[in-house]
C-alpha positions as CSV (number, residue, x, y, z in Angstrom):
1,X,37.7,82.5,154.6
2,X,35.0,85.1,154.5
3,X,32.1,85.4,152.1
4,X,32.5,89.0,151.6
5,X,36.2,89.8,150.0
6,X,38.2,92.4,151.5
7,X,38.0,96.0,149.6
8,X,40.4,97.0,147.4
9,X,42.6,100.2,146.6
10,X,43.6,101.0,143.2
11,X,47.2,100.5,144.3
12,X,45.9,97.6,144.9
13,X,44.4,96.4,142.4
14,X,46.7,97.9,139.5
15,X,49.3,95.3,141.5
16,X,47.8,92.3,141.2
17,X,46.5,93.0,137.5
18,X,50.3,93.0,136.9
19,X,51.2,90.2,138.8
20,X,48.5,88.2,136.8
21,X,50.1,89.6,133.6
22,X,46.4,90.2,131.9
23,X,46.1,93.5,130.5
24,X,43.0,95.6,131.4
25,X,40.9,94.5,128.5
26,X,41.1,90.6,129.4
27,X,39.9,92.4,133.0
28,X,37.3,94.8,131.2
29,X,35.7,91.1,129.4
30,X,35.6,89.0,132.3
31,X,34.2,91.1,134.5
32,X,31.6,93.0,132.1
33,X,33.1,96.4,133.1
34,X,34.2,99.0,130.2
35,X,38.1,99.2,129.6
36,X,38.4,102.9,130.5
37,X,36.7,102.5,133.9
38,X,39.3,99.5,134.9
39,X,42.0,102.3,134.2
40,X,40.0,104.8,136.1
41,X,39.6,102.6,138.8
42,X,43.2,101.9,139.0
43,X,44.6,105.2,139.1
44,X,42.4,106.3,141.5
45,X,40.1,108.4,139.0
46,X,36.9,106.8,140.2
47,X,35.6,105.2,143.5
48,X,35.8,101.3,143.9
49,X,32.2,100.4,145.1
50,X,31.7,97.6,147.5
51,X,30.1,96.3,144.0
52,X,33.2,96.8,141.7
53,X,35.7,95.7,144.5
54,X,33.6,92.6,144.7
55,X,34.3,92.0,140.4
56,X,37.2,93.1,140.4
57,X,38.3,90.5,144.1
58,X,37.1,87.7,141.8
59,X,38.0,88.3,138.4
60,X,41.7,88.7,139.7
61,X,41.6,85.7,141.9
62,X,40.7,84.1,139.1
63,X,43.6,85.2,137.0
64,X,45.4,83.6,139.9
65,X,46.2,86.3,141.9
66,X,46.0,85.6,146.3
67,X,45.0,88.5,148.1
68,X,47.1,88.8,151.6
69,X,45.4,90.4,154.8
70,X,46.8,93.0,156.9
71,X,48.9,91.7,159.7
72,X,48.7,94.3,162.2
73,X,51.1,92.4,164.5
74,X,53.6,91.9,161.6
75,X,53.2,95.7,160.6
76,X,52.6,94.2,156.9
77,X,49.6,95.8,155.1
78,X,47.9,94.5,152.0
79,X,49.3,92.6,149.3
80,X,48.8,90.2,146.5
81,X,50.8,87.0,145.4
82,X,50.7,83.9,142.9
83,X,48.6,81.4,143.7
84,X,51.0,79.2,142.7
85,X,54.6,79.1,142.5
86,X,56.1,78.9,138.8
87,X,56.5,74.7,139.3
88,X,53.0,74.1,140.1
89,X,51.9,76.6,137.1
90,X,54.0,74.1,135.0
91,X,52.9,71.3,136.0
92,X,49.0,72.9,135.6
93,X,50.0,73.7,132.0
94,X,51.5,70.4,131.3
95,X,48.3,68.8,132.5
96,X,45.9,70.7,130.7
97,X,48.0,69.9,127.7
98,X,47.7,66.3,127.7
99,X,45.7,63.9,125.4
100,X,45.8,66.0,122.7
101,X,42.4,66.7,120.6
102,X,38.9,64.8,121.7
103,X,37.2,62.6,119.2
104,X,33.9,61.6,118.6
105,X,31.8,59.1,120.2
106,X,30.1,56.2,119.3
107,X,27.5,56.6,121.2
């Protein structure tokens, strides 16, 4: 895996905002950037920086989006994808929902 993510298009990135189902504020928060400039940015309105490609790479992957390389062989361009499929999400949820509230210590 590279250290330096892979640019991305506003077709791009509009794609994998939806896949994540997080609307562009819960983008705009995490990554520090105003709301109106993720919608620019998507729609092609404004030029994705090496900088906001970077944020926006990150914030997304965290959302759990995958971003797919080109496979020039293959003929397949760009994409996006789940990071995981709907059983391990489940089982994730399920997980994080166990034990129920923390209590205090004793010590």
């Amino acid at each position: 895996m590279t250290s330096t993510p892979r640019p991305i298009t506003a077709d791009l990135a509009r794609a994998a905002r939806a896949l994540a189902q997080v609307s562009r504020h819960d983008i705009a928060e995490h990554t520090g950037l105003e709301e109106e400039l993720v919608r620019d940015l998507e729609h092609g309105r404004r030029t994705i920086t090496p900088q906001l490609s970077d944020l926006l790479y990150r914030a997304l992957e965290e959302f759990g989006v995958e971003f797919l390389p080109v496979d020039e062989a293959a003929g397949v361009g760009y994409g996006v994808r789940q990071k995981f499929n709907p059983r391990t999400v489940k089982r994730l949820e399920n997980w994080e929902n166990e034990g129920g509230p923390a209590g205090d210590d004793d010590i």
